[in-house]
C-alpha atoms as one frame of an Amber mdcrd trajectory, in Angstrom:
protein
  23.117  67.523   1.424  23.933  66.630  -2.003  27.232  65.377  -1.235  25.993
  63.609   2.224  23.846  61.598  -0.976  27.011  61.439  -3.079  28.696  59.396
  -0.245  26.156  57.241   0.423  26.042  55.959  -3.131  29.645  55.540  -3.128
  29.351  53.690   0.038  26.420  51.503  -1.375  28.829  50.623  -4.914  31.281
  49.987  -2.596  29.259  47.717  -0.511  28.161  45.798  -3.562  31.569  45.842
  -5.265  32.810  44.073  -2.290  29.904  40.959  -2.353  30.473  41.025  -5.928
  34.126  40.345  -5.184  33.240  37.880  -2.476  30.693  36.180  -5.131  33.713
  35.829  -7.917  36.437  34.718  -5.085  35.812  30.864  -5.750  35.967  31.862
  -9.836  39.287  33.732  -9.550  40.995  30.797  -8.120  39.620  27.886 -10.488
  40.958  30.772 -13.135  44.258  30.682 -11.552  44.696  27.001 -11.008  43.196
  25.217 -13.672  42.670  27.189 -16.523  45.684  29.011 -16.535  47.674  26.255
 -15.065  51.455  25.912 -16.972  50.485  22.445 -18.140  48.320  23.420 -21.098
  49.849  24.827 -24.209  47.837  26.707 -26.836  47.249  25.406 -30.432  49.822
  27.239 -31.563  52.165  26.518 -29.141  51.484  22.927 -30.372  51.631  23.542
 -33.500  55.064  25.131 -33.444  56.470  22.174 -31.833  55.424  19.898 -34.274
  56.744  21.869 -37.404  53.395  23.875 -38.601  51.315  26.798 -38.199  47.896
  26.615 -35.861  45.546  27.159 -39.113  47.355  24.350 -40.742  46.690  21.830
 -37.772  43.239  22.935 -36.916  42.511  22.175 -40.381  44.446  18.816 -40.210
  42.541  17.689 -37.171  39.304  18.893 -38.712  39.976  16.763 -41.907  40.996
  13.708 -39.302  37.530  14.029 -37.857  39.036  15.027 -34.222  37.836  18.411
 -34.066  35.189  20.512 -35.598  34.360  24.509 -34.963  31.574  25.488 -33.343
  30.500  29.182 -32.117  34.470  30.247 -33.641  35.885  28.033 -30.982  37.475
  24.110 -31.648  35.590  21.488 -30.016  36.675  17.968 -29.804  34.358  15.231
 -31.366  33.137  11.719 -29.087  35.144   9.739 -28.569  38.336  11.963 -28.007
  36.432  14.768 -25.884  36.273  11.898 -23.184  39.793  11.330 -23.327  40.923
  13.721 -21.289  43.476  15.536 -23.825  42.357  19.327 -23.747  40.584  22.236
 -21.637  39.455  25.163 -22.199  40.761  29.183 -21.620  38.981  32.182 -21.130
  39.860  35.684 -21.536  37.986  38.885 -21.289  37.378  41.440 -24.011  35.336
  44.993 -23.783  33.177  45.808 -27.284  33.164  48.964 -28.775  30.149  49.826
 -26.394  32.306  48.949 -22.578  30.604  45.724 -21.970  32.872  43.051 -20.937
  32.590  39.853 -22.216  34.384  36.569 -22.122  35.728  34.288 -25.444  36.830
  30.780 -24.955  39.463  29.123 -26.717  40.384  25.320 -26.512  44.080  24.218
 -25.125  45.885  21.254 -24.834  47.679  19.408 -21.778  50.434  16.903 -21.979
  48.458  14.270 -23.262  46.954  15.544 -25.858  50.033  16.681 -26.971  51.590
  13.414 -27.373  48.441  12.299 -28.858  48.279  14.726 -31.604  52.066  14.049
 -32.239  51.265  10.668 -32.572  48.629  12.000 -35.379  51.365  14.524 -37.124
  53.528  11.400 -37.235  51.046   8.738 -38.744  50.117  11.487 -41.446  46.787
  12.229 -39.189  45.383   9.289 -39.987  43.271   8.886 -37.049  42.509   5.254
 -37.597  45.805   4.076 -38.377  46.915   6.258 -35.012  44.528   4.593 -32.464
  45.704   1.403 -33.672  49.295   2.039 -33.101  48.775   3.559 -29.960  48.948
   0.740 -26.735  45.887  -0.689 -25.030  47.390   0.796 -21.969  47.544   4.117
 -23.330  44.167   4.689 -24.173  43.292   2.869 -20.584  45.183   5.565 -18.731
  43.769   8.068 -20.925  40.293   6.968 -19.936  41.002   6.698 -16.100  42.632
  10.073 -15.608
């Protein structure tokens, strides 16, 4: 009797597992295509390819008034959050008490990356870099 109860508890956390699974199916593939896509590179990934460590240009494009930290993650300030130059990452993470919770950390794509090489090279002068950069660039920004 006990283990006739056994199995049907097992049955019913495997019958919930699987709507859970069913529920997360649509999550799991945004995951996968977007925010793990190849065409975003991490801070320091950028950072590297422009010569510097990732502290050294978060603090950069904090001082150029392009970024600020919020909650311990980087957030892009109006108007470059509408231009289309980052996303965001999640990963998971289990505390010292086996919950598992979720960080986010901000990445860049192939844009962004040009733009914030366009910032390394002007000295991050933010000003002096949106005038230097075409109408036509900041026009495709704004459509894509």
């Amino acid at each position: 009797d006990r283990h006739k109860k056994q199995l049907e508890q097992a049955n019913e956390r495997i019958a919930l597992q699987g709507e859970q699974l069913k529920s997360q199916a649509p999550k799991v593939d945004y995951y996968d295509q977007v925010l793990q896509s190849e065409g975003t590179m991490t801070t320091r990934q950028l950072a590297m390819s422009i010569g510097m460590t990732a502290n050294t240009l978060n603090k950069k494009l904090c001082n150029a008034g392009i970024q600020f930290r919020q909650s311990g993650m980087y957030i892009l300030r109006s108007p470059y959050s509408s231009y289309n130059l980052t996303g965001v990452r999640s990963y998971p993470y289990t505390t010292s008490d086996g919950r598992t919770l979720t960080k986010q950390y901000l990445v860049w794509n192939e844009r962004g990356k040009q733009f914030v090489t366009m910032l390394h090279n002007n000295n991050f002068d933010a000003k002096k870099t949106r005038m230097a950069i075409s109408a036509d660039f900041w026009l495709k920004m704004l459509r894509s």
